[in-house]
MMTF fields as JSON, N, C-alpha, C and O atoms, coordinates in Angstrom:
{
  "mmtfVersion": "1.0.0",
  "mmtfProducer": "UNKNOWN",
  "numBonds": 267,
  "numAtoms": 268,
  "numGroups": 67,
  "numChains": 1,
  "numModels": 1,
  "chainsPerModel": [1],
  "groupsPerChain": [67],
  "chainIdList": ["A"],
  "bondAtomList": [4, 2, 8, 6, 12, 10, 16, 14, 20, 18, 24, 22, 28, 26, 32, 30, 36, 34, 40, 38, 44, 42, 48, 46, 52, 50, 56, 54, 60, 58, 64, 62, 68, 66, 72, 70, 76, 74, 80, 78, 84, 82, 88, 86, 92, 90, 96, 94, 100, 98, 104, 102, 108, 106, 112, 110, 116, 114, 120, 118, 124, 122, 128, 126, 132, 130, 136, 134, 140, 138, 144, 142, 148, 146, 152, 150, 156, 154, 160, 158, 164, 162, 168, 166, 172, 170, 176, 174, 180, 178, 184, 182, 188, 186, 192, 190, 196, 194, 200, 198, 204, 202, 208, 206, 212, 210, 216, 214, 220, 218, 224, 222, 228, 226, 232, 230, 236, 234, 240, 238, 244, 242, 248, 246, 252, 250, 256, 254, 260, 258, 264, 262],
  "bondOrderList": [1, 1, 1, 1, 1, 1, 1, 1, 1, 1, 1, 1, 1, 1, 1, 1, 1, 1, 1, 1, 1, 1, 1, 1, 1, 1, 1, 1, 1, 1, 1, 1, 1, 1, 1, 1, 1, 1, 1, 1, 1, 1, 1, 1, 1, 1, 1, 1, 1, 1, 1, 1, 1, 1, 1, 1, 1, 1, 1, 1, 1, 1, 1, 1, 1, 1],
  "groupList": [{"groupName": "UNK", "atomNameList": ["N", "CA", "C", "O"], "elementList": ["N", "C", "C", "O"], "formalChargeList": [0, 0, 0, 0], "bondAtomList": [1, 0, 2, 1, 3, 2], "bondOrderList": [1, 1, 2], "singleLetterCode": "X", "chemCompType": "L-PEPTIDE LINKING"}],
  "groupTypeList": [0, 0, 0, 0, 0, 0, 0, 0, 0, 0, 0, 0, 0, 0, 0, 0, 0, 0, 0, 0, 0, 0, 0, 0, 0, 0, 0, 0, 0, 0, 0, 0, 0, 0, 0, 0, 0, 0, 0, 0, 0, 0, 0, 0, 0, 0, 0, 0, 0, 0, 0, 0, 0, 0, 0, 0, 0, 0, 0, 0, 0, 0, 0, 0, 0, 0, 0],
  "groupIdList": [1, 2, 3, 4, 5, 6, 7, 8, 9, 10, 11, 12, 13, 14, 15, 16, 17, 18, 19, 20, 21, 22, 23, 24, 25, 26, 27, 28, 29, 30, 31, 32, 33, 34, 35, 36, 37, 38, 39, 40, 41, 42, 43, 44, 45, 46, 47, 48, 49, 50, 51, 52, 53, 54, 55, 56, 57, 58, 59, 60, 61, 62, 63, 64, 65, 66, 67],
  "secStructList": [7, 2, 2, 2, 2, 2, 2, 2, 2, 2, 6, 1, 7, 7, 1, 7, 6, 6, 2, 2, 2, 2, 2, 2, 2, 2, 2, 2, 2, 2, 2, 2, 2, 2, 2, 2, 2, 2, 2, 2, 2, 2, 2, 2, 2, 2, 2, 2, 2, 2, 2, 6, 6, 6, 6, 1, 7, 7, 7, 2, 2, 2, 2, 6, 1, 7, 7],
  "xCoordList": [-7.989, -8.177, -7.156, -7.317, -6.155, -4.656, -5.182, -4.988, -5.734, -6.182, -7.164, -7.406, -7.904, -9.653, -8.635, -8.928, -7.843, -7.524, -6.568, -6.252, -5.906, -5.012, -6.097, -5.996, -6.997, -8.01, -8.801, -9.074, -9.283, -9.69, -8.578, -9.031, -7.31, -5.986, -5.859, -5.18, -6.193, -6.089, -6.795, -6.363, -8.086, -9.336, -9.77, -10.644, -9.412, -10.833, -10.12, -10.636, -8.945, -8.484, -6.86, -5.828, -7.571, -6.382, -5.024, -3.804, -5.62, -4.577, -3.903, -3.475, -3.623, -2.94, -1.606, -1.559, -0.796, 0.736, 1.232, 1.442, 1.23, 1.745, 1.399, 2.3, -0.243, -0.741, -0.422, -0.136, -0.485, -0.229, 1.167, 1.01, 2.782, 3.511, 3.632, 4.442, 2.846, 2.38, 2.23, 3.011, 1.026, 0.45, 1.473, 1.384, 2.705, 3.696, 4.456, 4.793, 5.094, 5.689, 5.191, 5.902, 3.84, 3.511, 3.722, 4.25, 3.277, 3.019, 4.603, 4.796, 5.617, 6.798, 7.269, 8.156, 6.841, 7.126, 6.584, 7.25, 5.495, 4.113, 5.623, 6.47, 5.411, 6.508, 8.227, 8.969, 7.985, 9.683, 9.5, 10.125, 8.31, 8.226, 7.862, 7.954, 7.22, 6.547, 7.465, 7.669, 8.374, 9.907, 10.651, 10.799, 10.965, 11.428, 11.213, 12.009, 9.639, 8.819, 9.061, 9.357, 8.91, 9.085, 10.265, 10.31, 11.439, 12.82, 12.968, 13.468, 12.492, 12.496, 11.876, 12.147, 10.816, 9.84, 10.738, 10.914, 11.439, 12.301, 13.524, 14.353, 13.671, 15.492, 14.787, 15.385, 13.805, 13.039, 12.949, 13.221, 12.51, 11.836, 13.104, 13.359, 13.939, 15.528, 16.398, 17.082, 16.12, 16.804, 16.333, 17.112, 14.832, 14.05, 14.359, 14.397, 14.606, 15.002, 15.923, 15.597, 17.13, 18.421, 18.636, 19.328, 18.02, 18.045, 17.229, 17.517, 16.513, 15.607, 16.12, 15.246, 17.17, 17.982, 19.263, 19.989, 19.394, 21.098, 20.363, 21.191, 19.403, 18.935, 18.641, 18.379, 18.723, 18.209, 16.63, 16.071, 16.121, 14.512, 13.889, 13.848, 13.662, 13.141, 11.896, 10.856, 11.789, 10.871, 10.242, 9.554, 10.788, 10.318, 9.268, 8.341, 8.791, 8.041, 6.38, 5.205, 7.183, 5.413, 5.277, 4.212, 6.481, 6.103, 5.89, 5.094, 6.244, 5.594, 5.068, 5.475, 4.102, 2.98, 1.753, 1.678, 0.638, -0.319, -1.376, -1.463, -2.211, -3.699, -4.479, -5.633],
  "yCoordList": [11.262, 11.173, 12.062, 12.655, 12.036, 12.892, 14.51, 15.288, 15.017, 16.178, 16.49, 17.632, 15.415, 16.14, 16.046, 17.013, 15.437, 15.486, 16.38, 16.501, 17.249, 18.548, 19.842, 20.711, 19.628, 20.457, 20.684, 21.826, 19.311, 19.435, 20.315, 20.717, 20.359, 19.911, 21.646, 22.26, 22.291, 23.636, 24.401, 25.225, 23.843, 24.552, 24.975, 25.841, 24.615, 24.982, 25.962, 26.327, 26.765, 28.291, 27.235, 26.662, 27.533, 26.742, 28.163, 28.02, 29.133, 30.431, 30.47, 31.617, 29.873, 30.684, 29.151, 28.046, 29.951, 29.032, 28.285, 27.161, 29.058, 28.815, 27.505, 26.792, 26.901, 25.594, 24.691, 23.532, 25.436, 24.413, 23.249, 22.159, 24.198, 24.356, 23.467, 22.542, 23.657, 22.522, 21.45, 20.548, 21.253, 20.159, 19.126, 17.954, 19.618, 18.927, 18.382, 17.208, 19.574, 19.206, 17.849, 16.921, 18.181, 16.896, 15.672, 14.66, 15.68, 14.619, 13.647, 12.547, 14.876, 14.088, 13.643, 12.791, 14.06, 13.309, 12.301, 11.267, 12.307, 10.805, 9.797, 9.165, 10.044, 9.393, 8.498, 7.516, 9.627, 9.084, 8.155, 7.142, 8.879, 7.511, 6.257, 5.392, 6.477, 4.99, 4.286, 3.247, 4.792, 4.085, 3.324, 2.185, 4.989, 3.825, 2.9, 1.963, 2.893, 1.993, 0.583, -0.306, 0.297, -0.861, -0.895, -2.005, -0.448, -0.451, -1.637, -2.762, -1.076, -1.7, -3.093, -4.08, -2.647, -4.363, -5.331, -6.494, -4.752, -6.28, -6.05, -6.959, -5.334, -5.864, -6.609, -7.627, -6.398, -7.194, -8.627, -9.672, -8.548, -10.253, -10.881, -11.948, -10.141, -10.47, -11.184, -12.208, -10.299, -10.63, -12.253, -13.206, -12.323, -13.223, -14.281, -15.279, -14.442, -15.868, -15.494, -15.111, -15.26, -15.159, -16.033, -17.033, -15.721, -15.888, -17.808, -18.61, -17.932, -19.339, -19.893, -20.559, -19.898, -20.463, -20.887, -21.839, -20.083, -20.114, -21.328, -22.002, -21.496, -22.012, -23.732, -24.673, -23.984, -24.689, -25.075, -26.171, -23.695, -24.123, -23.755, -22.556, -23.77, -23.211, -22.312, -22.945, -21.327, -20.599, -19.567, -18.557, -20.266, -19.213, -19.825, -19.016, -21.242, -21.953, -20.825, -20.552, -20.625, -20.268, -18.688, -18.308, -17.79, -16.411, -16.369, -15.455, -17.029, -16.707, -17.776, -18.147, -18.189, -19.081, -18.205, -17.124, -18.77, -17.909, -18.693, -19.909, -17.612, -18.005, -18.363, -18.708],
  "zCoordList": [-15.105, -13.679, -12.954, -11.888, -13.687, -12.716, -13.062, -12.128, -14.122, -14.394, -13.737, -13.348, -13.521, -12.459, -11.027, -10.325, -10.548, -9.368, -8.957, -7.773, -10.185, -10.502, -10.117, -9.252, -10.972, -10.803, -9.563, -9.191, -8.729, -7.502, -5.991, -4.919, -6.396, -5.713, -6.267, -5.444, -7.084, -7.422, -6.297, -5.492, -6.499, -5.969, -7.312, -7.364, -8.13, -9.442, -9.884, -10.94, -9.572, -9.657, -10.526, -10.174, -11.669, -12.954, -13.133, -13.057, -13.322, -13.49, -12.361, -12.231, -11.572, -10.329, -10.188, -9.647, -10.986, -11.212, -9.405, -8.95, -9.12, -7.368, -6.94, -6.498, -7.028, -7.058, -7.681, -7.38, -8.954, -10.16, -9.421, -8.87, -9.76, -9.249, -8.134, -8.2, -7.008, -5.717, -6.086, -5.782, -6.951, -7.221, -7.797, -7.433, -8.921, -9.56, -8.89, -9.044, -7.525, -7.138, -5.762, -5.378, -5.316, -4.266, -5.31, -4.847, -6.973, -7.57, -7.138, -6.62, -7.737, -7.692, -6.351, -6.285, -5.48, -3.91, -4.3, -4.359, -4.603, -4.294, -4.851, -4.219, -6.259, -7.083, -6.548, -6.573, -6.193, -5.305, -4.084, -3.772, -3.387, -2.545, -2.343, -1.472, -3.885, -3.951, -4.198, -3.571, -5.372, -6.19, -4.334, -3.89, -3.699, -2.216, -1.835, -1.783, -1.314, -1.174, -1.669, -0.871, -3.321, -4.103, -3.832, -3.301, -3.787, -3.615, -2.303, -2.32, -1.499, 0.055, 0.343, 1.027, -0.599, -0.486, -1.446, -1.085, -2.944, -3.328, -2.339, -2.325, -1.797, -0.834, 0.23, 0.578, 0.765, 2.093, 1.386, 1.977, -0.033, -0.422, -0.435, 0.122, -1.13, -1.914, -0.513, -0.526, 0.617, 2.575, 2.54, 2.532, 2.52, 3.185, 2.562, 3.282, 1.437, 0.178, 0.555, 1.679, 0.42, 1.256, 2.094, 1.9, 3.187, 4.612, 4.862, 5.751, 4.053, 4.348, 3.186, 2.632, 2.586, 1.861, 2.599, 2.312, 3.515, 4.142, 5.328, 5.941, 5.523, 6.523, 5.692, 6.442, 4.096, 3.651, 3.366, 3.33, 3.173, 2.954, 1.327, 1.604, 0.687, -0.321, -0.333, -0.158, -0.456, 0.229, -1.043, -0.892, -2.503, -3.569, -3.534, -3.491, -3.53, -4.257, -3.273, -3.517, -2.415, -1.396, -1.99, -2.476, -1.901, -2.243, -3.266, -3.48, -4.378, -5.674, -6.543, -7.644, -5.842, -6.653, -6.771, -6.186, -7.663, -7.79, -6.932, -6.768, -6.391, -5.597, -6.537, -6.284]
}
């Protein structure tokens, strides 16, 4: 799937390094920002149990039970 979408993300034009090149390098943005991303969402969960703990509530039992 990452190769047909290399290929689409070329324009079909596989010889022409310059894209290629592009394409690696947008991949590794995507990459890094997602890592931020997850980074941010456990310090946000990590704040929030923190925070409704200091308050005396227990608040794992609700964020991480299963539906």
């Amino acid at each position: 799937m990452w190769f047909m979408y290399g290929v689409v993300y070329t324009g079909y034009d596989l010889k022409n390094h310059e894209k290629r090149i592009s394409f690696i390098k947008y991949n590794g943005d995507l990459a890094i920002i997602y890592a931020l991303i997850a980074i941010a969402g456990g310090l946000l969960t990590a704040i929030t149990i923190g925070l409704f703990d200091s308050i005396g509530l227990n608040i794992e039992k609700f964020l991480f039970r299963k539906t």
